[in-house]
DRENPA-3360 file (N, C-alpha, C; in nm, 2 decimals, always signed):
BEGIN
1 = XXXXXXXX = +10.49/+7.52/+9.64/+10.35/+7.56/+9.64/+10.32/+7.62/+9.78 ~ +10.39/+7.51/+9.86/+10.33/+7.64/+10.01/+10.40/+7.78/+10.02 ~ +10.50/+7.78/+9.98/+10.58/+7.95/+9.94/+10.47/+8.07/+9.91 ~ +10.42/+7.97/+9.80/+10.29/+8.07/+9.70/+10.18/+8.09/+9.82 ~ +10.10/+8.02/+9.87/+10.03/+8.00/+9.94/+10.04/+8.10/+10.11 ~ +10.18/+8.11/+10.14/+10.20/+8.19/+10.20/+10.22/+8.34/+10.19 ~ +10.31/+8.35/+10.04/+10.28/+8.52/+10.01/+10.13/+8.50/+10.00 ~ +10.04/+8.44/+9.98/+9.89/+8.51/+9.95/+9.83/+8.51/+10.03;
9 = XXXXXXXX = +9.86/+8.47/+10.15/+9.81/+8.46/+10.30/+9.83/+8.60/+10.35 ~ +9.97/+8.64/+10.36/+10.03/+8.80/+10.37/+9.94/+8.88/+10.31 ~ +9.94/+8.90/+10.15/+9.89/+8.93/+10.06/+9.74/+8.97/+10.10 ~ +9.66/+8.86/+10.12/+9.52/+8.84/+10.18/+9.50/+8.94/+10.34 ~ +9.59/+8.91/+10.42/+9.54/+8.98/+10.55/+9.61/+9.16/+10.51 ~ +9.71/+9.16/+10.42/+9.75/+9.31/+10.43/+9.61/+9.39/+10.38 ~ +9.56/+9.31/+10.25/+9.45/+9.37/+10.20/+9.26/+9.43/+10.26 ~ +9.27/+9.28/+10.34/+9.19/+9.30/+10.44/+9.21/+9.43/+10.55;
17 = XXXXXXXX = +9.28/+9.42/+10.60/+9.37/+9.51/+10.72/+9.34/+9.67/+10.62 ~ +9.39/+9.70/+10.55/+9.38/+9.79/+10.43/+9.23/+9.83/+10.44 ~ +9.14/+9.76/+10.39/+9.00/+9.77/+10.37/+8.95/+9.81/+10.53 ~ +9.01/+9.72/+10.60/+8.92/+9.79/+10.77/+9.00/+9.90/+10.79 ~ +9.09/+9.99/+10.77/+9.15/+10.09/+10.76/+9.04/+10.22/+10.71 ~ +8.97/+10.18/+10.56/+8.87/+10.21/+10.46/+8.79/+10.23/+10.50 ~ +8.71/+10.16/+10.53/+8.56/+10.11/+10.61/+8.54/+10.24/+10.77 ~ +8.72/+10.20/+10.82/+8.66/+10.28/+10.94/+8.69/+10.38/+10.98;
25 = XXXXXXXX = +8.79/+10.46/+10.91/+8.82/+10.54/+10.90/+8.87/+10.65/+10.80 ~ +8.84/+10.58/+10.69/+8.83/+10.61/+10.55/+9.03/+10.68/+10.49 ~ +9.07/+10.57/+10.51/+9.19/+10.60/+10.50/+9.23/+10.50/+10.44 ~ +9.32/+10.54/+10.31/+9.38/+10.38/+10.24/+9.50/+10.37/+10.26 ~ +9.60/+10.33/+10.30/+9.75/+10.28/+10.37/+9.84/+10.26/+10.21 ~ +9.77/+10.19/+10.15/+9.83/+10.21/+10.01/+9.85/+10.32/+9.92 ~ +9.71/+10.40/+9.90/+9.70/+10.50/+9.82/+9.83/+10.57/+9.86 ~ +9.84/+10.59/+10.07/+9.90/+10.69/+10.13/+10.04/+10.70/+10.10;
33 = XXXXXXXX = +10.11/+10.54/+10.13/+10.25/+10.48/+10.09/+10.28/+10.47/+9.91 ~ +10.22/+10.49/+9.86/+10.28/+10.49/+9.71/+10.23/+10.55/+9.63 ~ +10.12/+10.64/+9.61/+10.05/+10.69/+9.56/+9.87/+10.70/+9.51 ~ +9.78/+10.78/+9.48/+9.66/+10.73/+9.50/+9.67/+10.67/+9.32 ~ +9.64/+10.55/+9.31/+9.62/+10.51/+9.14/+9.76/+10.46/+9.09 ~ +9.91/+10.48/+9.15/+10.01/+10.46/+9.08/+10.05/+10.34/+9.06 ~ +10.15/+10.35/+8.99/+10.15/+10.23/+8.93/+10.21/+10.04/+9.03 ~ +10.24/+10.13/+9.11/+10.29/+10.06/+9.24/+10.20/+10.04/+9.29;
41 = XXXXXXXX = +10.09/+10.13/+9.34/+9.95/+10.10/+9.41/+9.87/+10.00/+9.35 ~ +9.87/+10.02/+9.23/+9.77/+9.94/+9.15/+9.84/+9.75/+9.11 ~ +9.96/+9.76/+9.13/+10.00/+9.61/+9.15/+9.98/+9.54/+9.27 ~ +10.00/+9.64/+9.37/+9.96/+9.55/+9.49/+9.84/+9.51/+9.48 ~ +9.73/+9.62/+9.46/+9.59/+9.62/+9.41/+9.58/+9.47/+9.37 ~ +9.60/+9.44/+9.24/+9.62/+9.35/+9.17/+9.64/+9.18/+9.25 ~ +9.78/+9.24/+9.28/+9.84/+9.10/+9.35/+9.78/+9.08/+9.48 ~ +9.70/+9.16/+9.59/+9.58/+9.12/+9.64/+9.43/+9.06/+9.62;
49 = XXXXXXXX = +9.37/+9.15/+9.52/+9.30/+9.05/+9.43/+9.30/+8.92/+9.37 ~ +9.47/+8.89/+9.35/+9.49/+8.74/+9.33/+9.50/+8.68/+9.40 ~ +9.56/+8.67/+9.51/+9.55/+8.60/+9.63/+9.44/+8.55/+9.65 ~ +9.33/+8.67/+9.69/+9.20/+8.65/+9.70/+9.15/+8.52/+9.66 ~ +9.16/+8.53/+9.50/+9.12/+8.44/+9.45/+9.16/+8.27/+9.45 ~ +9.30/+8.33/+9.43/+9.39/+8.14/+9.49/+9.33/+8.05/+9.64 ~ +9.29/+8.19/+9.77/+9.24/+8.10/+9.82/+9.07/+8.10/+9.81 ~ +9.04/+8.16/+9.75/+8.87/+8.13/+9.69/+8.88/+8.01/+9.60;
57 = XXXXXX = +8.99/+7.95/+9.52/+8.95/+7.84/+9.45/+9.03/+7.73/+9.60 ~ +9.13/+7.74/+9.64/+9.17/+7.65/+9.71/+9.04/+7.59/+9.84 ~ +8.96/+7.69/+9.86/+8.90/+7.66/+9.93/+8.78/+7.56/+9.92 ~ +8.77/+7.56/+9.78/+8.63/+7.49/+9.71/+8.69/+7.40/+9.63 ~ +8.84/+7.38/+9.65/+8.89/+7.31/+9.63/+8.90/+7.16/+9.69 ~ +8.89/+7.16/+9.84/+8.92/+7.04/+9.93/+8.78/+7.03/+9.99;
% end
């Protein structure tokens, strides 16, 4: 479980990092490295968004 916990930590700050990328200079690091929408883009997409979530319940969890 801490394995997991640590890809989503990565996971978590790549996606953040990504979004202040977004925000401030309107550039997305993802779209740029794999495509805008492809199918590669959209899993990370994904597997960010879960992360997210693992530690949104772990958090309200303890």
């Amino acid at each position: 479980m801490k394995t997991i916990i640590k890809i989503c930590a990565v996971l978590t700050i790549v996606g953040g990092l990504n979004w202040g990328l977004v925000g401030l200079f309107n550039f997305d690091l993802v779209a740029f490295l794999f495509g805008y929408m492809s199918v590669f883009s959209r899993l990370i997409y994904s597997l960010v968004g879960i992360s997210a979530l693992v530690y949104l319940f772990r958090a309200f969890k303890a």
